[in-house]
N, CA and C atoms of all chains as a GROMACS GRO file, in nm:
protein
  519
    1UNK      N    1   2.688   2.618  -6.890
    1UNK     CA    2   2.570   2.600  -6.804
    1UNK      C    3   2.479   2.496  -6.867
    2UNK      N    4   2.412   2.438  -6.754
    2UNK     CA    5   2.361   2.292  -6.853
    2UNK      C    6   2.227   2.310  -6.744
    3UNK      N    7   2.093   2.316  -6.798
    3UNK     CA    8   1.945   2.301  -6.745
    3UNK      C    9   1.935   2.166  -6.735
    4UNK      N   10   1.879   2.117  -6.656
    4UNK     CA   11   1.804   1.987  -6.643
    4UNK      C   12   1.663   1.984  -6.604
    5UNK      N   13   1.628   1.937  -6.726
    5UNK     CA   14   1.464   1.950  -6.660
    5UNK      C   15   1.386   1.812  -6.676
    6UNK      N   16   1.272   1.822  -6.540
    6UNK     CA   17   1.296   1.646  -6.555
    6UNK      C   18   1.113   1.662  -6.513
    7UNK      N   19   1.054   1.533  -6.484
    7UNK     CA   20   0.904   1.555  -6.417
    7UNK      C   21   0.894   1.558  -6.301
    8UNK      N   22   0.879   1.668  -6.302
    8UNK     CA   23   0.876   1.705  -6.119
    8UNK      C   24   0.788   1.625  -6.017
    9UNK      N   25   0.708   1.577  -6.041
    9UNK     CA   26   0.611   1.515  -5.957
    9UNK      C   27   0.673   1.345  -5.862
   10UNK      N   28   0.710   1.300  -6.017
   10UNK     CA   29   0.736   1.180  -6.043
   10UNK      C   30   0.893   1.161  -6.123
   11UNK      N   31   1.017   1.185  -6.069
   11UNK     CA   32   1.150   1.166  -6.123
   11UNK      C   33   1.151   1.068  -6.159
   12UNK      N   34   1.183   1.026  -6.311
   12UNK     CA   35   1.201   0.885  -6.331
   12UNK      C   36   1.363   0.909  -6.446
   13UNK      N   37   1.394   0.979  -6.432
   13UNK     CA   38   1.487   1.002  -6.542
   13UNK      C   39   1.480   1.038  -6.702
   14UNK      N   40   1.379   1.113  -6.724
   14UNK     CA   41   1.300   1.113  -6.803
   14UNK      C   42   1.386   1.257  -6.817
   15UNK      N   43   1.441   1.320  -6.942
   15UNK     CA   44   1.522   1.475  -6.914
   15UNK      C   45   1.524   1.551  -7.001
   16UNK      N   46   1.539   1.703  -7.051
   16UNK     CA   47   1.604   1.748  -7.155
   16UNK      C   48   1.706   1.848  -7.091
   17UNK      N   49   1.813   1.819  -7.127
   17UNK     CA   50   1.962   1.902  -7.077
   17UNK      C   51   1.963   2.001  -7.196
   18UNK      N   52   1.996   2.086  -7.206
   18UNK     CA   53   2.015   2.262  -7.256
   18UNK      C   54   2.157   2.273  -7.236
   19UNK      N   55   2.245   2.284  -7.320
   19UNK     CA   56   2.367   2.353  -7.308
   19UNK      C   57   2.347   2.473  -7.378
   20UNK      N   58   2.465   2.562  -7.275
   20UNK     CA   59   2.379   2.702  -7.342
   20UNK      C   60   2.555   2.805  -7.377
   21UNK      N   61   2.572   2.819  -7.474
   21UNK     CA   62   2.706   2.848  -7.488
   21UNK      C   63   2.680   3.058  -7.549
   22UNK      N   64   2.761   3.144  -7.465
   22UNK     CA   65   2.727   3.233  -7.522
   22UNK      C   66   2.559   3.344  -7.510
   23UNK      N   67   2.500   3.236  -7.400
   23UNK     CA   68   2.366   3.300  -7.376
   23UNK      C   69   2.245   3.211  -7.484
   24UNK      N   70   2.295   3.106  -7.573
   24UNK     CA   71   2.184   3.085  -7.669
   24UNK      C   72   2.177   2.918  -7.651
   25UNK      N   73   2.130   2.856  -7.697
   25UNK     CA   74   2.090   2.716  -7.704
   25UNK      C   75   2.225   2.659  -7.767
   26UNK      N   76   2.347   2.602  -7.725
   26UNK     CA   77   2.442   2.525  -7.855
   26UNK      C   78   2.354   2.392  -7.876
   27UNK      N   79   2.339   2.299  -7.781
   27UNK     CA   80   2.262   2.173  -7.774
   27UNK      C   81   2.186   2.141  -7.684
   28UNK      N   82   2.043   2.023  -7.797
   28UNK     CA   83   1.983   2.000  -7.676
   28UNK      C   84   2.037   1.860  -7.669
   29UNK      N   85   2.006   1.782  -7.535
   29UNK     CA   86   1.973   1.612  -7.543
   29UNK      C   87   1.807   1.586  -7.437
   30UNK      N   88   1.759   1.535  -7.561
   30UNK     CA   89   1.618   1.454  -7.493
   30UNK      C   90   1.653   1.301  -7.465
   31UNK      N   91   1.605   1.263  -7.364
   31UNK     CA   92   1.626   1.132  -7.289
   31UNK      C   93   1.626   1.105  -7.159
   32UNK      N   94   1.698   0.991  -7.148
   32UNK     CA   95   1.712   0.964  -7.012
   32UNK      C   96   1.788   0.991  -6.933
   33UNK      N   97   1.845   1.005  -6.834
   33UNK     CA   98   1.967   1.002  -6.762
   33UNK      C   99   2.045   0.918  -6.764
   34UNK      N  100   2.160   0.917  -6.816
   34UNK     CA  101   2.187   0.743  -6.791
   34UNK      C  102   2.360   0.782  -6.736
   35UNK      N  103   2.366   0.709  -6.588
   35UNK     CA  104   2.487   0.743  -6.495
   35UNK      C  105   2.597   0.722  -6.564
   36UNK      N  106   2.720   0.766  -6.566
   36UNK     CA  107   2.828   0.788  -6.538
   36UNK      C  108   2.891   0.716  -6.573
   37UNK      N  109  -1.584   6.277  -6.012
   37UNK     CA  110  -1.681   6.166  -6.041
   37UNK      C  111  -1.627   6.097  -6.199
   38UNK      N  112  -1.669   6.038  -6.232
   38UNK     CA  113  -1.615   5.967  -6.284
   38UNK      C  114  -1.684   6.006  -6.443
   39UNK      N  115  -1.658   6.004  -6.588
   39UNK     CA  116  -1.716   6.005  -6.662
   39UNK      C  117  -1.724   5.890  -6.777
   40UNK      N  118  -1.660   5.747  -6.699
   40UNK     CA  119  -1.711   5.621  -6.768
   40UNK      C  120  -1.814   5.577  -6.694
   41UNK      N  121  -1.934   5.530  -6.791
   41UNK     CA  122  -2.054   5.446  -6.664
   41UNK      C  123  -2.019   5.301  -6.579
   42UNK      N  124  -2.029   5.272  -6.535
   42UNK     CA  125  -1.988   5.164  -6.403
   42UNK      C  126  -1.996   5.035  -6.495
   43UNK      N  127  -2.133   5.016  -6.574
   43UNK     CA  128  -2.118   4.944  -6.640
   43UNK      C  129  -2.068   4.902  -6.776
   44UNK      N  130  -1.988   4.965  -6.857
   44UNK     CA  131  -1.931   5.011  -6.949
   44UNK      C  132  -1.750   4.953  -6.902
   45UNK      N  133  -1.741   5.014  -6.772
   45UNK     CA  134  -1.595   4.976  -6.706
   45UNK      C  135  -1.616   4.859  -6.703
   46UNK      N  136  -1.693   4.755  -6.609
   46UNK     CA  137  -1.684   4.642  -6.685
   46UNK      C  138  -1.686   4.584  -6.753
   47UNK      N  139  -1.758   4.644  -6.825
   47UNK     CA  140  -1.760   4.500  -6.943
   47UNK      C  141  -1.616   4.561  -7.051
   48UNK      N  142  -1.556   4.653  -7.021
   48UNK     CA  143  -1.414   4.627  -7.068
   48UNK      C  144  -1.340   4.577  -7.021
   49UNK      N  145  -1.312   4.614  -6.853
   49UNK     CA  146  -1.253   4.529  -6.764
   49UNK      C  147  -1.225   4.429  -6.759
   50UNK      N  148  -1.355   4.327  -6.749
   50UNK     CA  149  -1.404   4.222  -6.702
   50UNK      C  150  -1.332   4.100  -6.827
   51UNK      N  151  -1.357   4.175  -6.959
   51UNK     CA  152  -1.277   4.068  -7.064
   51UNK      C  153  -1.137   4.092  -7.063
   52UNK      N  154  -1.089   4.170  -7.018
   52UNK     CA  155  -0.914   4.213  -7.009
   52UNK      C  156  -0.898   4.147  -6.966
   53UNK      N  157  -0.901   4.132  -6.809
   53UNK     CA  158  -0.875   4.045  -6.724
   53UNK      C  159  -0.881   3.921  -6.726
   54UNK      N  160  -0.972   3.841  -6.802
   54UNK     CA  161  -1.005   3.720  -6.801
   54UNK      C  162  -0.896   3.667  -6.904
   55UNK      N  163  -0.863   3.793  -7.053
   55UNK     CA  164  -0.779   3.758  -7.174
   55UNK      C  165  -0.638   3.731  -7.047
   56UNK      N  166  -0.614   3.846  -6.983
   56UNK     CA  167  -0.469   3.831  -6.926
   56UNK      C  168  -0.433   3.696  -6.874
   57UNK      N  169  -0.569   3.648  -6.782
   57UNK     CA  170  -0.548   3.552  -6.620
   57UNK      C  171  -0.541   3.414  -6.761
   58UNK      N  172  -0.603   3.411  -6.898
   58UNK     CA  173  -0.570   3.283  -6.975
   58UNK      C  174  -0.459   3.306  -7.018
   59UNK      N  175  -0.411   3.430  -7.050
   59UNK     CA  176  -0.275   3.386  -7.146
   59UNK      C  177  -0.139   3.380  -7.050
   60UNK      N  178  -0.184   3.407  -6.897
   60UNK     CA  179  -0.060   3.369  -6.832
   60UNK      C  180  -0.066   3.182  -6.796
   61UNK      N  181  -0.257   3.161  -6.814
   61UNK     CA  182  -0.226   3.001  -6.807
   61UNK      C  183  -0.182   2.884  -6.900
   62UNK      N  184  -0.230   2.966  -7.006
   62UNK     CA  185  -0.131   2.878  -7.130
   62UNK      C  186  -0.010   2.909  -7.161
   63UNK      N  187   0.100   3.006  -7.080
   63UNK     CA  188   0.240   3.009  -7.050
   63UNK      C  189   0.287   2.912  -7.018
   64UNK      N  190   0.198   2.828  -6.906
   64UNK     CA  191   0.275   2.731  -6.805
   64UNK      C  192   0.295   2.597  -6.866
   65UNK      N  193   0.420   2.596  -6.917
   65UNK     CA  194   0.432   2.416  -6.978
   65UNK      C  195   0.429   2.309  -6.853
   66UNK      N  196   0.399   2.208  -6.885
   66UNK     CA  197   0.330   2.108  -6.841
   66UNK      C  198   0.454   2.046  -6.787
   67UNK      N  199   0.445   1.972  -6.662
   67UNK     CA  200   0.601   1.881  -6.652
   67UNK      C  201   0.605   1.744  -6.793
   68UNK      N  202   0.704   1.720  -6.792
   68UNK     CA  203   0.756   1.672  -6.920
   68UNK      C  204   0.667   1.522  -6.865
   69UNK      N  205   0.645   1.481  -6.997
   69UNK     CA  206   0.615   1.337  -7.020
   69UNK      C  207   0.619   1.248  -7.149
   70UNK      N  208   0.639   1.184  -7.146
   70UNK     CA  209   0.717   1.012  -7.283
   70UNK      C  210   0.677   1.117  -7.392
   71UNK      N  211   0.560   1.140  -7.444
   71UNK     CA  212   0.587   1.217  -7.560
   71UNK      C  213   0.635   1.334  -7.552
   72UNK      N  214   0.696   1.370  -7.490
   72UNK     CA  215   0.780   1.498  -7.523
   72UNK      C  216   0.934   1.437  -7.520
   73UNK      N  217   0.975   1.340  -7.541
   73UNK     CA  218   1.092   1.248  -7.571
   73UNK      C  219   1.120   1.254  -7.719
   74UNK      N  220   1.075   1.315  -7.802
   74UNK     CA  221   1.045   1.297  -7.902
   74UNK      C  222   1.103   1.373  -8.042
   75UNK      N  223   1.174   1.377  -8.084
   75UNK     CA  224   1.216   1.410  -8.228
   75UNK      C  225   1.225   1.343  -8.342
   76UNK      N  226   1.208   1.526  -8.452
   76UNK     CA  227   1.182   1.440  -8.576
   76UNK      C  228   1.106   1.290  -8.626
   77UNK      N  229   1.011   1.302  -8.511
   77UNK     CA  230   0.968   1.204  -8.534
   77UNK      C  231   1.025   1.047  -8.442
   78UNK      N  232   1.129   1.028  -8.404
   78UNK     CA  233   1.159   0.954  -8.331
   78UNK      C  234   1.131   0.951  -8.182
   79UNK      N  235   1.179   0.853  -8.080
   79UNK     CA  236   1.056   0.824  -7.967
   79UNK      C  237   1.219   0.816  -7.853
   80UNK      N  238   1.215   0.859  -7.792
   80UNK     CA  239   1.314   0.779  -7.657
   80UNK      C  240   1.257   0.630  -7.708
   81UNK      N  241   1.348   0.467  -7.648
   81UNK     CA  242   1.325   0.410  -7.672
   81UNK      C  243   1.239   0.338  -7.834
   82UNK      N  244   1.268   0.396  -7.898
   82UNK     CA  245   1.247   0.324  -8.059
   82UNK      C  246   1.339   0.272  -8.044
   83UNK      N  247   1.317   0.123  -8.149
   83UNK     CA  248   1.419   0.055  -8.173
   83UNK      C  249   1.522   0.084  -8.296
   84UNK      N  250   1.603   0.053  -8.322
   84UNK     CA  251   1.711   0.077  -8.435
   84UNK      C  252   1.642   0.083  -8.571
   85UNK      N  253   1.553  -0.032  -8.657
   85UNK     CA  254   1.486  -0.014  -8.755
   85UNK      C  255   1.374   0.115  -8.715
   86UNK      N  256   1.322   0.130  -8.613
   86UNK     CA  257   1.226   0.218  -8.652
   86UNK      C  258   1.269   0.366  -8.684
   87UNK      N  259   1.400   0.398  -8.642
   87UNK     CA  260   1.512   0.509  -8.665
   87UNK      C  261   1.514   0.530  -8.752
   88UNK      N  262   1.581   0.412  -8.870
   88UNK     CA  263   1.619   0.420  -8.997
   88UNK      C  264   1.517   0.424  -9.112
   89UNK      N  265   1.363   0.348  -9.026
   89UNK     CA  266   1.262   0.389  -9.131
   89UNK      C  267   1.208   0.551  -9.090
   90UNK      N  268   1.228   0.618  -9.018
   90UNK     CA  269   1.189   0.719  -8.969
   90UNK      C  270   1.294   0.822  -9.030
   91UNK      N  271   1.452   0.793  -9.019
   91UNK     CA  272   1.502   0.914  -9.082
   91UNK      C  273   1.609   0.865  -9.256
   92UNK      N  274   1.592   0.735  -9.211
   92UNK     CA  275   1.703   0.668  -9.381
   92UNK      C  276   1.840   0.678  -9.268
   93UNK      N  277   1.949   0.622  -9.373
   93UNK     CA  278   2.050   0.591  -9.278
   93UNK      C  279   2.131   0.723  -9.288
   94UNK      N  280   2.173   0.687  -9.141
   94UNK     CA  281   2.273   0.810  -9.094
   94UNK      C  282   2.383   0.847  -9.169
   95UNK      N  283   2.403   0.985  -9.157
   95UNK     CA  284   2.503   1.008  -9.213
   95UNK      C  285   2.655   0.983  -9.200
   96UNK      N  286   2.634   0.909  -9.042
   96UNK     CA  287   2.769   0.845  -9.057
   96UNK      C  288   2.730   0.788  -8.862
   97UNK      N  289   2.815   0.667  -8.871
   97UNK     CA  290   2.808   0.584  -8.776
   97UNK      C  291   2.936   0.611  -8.702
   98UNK      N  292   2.940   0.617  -8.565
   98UNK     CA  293   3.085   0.540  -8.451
   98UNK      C  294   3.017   0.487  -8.321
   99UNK      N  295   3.128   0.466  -8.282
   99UNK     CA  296   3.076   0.433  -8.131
   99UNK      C  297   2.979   0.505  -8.062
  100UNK      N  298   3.008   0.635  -8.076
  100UNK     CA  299   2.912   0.699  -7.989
  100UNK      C  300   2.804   0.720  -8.034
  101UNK      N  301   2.737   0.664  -8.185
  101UNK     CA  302   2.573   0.676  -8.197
  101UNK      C  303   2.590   0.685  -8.327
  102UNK      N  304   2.480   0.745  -8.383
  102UNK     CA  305   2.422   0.784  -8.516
  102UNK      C  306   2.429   0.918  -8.539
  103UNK      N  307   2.496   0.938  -8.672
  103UNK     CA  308   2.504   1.086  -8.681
  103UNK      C  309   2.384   1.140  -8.815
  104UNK      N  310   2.272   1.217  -8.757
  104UNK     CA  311   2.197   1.263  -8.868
  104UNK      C  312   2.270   1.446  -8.916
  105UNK      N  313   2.186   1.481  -8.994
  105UNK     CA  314   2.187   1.619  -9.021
  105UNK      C  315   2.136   1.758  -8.868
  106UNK      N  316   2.217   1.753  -8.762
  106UNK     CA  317   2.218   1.834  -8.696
  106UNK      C  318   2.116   1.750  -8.569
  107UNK      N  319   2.104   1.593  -8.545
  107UNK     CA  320   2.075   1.532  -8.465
  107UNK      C  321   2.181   1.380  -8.452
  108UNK      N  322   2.201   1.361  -8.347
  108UNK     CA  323   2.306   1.261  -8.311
  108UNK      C  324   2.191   1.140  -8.197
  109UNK      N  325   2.192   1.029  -8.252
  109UNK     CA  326   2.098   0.938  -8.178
  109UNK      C  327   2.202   0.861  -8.131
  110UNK      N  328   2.178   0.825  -7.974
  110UNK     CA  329   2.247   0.751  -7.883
  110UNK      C  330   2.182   0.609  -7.865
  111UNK      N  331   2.249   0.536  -7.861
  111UNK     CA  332   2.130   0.388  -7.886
  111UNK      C  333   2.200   0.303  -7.742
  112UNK      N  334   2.092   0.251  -7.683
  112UNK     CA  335   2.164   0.153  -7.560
  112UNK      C  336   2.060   0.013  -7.542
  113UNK      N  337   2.169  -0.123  -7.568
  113UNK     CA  338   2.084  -0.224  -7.595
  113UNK      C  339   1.981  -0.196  -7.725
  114UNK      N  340   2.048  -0.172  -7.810
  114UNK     CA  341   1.926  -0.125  -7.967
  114UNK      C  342   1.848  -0.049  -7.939
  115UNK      N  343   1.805   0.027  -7.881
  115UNK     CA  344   1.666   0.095  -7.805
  115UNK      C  345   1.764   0.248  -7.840
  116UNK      N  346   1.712   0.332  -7.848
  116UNK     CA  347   1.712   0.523  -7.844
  116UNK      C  348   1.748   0.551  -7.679
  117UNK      N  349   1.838   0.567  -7.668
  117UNK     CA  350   1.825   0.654  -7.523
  117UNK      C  351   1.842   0.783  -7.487
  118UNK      N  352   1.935   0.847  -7.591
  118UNK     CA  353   1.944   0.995  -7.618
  118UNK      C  354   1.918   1.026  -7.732
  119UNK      N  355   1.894   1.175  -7.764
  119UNK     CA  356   1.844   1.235  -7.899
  119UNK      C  357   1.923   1.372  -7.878
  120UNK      N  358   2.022   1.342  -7.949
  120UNK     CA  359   2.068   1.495  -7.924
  120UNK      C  360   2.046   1.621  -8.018
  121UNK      N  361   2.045   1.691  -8.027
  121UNK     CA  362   2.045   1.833  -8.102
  121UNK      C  363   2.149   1.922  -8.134
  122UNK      N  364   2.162   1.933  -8.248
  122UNK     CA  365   2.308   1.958  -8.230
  122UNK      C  366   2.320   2.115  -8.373
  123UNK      N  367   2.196   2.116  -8.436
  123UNK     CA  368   2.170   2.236  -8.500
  123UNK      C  369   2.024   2.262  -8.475
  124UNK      N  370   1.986   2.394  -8.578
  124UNK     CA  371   1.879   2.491  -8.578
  124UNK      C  372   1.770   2.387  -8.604
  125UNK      N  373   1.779   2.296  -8.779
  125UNK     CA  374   1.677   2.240  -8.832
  125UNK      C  375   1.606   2.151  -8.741
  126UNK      N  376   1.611   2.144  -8.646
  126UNK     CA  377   1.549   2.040  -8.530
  126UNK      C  378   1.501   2.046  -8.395
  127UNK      N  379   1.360   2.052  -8.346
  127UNK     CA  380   1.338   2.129  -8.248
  127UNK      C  381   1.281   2.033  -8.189
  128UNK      N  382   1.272   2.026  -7.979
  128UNK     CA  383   1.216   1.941  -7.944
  128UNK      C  384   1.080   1.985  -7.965
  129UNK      N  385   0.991   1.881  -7.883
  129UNK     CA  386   0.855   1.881  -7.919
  129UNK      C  387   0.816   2.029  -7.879
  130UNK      N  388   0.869   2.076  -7.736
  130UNK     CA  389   0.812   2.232  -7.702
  130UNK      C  390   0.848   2.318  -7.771
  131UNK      N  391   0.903   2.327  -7.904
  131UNK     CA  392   0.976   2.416  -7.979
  131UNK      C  393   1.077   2.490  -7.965
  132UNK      N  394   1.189   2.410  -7.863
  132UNK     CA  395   1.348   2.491  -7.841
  132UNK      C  396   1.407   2.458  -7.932
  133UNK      N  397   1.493   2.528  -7.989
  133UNK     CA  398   1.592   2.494  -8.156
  133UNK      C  399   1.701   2.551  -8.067
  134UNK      N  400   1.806   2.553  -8.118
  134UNK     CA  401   1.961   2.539  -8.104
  134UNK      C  402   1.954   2.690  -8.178
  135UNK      N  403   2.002   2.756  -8.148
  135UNK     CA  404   2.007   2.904  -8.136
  135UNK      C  405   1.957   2.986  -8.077
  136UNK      N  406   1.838   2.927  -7.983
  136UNK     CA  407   1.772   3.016  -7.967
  136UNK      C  408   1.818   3.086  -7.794
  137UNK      N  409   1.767   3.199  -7.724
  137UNK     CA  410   1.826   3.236  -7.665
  137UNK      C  411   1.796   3.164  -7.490
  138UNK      N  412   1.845   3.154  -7.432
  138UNK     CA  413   1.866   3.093  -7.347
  138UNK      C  414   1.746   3.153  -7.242
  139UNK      N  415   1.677   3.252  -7.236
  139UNK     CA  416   1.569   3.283  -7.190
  139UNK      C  417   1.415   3.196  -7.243
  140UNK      N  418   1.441   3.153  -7.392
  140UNK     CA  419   1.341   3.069  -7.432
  140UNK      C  420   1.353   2.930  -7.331
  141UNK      N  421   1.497   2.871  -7.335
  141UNK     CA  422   1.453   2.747  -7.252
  141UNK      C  423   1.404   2.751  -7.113
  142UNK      N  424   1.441   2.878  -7.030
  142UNK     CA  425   1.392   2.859  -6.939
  142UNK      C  426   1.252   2.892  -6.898
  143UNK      N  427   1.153   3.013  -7.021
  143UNK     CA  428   1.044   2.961  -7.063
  143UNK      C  429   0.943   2.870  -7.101
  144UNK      N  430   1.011   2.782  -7.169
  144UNK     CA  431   0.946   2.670  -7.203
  144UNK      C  432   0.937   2.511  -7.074
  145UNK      N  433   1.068   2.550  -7.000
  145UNK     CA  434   1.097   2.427  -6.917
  145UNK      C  435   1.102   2.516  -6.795
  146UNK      N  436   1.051   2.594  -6.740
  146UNK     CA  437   1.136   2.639  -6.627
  146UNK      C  438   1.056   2.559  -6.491
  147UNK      N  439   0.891   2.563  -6.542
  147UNK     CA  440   0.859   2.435  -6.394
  147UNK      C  441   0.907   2.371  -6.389
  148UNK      N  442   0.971   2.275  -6.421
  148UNK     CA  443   1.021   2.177  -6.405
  148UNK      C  444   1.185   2.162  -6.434
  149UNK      N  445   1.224   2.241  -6.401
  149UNK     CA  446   1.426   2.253  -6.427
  149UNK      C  447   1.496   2.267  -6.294
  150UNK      N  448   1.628   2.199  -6.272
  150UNK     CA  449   1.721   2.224  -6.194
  150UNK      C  450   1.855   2.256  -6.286
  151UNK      N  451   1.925   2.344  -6.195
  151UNK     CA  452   2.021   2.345  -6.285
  151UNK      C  453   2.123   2.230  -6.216
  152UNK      N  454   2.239   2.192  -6.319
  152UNK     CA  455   2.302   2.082  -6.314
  152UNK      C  456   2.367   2.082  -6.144
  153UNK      N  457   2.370   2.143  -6.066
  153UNK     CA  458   2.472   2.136  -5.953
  153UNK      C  459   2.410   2.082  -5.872
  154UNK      N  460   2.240   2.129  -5.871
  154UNK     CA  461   2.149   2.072  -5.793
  154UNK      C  462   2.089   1.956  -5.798
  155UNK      N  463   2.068   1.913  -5.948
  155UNK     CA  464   2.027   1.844  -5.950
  155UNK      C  465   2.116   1.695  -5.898
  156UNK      N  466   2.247   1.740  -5.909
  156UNK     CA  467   2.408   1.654  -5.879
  156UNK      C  468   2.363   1.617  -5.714
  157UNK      N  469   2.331   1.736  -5.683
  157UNK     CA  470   2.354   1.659  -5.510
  157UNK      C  471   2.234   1.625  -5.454
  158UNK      N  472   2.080   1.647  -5.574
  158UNK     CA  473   1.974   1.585  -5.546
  158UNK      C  474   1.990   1.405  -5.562
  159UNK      N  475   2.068   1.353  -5.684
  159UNK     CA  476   2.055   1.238  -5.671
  159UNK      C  477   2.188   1.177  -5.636
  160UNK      N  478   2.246   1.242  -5.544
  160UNK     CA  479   2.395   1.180  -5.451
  160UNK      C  480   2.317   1.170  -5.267
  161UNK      N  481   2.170   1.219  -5.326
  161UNK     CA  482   2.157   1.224  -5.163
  161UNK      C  483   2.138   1.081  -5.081
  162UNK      N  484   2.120   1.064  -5.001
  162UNK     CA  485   2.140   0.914  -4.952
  162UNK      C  486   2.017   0.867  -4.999
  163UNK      N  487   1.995   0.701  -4.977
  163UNK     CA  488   1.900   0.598  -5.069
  163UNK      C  489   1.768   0.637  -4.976
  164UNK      N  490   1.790   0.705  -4.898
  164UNK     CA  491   1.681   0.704  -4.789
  164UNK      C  492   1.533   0.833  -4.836
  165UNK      N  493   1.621   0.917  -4.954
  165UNK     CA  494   1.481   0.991  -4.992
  165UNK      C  495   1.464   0.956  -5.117
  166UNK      N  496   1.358   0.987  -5.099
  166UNK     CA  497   1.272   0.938  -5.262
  166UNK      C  498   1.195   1.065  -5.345
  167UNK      N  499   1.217   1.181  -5.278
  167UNK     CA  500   1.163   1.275  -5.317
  167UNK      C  501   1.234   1.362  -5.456
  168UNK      N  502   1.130   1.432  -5.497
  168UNK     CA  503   1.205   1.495  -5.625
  168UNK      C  504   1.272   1.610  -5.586
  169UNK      N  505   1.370   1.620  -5.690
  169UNK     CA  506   1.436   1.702  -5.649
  169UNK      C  507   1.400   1.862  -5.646
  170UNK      N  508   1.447   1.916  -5.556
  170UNK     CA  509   1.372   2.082  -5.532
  170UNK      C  510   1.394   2.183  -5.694
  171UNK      N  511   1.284   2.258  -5.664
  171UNK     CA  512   1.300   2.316  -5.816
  171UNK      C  513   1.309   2.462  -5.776
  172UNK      N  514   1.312   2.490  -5.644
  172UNK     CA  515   1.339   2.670  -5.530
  172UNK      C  516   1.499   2.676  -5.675
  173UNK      N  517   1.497   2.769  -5.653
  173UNK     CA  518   1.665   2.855  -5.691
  173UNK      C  519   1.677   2.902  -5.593
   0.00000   0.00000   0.00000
């Protein structure tokens, strides 16, 4: 399961993703979004 | 009838209530902004020297970034674009660490979170909205 949390008002790609392995935090990433 | 005086009930009341109605408002984290990009000291967007004066050199280099002690920096065009986390010793600015339980993040971030599926078909939606994406579950 992966959170994305971003500025709600104003989306600019601005993020911190949460992987959550087991119920607990494995990793975070602070940044941007950057596609695919 | 009652054997507290009327005024006595308030003025216990009256500060309960007020302690409760603040400490549910300093619960509410703020939607994210540039400084909360931020670890160990490093910035989204720093450039490559300011990395290395900020943490000394990595503990080991590849393609896919910079490897510190339980943080991995992603660099695009020399610039920081990701900061990853990858152990305990390192917490973002709101204080989530890598162990901790998965009820903390959604504490700390939950105004402002989608989870990944939504947020997938928020920005597949056609060029025609500009709106953010819904944060309902």
């Amino acid at each position: 399961m992966v959170q994305i949390c971003y500025k709600a008002t104003d989306f600019d790609e601005r993020a911190v993703t949460v992987a959550l392995t087991g119920g607990r935090v494995s990793r975070i990433n602070v940044g941007r979004i950057i596609e695919p | 009838m009652s054997v507290i005086p009327k005024a006595s009930f308030s003025l216990v009341v009256t500060p309960l209530l007020l302690t409760i109605a603040a400490a549910a408002t300093a619960q509410q984290p703020a939607p994210l902004v540039t400084r909360d990009l931020r670890v160990s000291g490093v910035s989204i967007d720093d450039d490559s020297g300011s990395v290395r004066q900020r943490l000394g050199s990595p503990v080991s280099v590849d393609s896919s970034g910079w490897h510190y002690r339980d943080l991995e920096i992603f660099l695009k065009s020399g610039k920081v674009a990701i900061l990853s986390i990858t152990g305990p010793s390192r917490a973002t600015r709101g204080g989530l660490r890598v162990g901790d339980f998965a009820v903390r993040a959604r504490t700390l971030y939950r105004p402002c979170y989608a989870d990944s599926l939504s947020w997938f078909r928020s920005v597949t939606k056609p060029p025609t909205s500009t709106s953010a994406p819904s944060l309902s579950r």
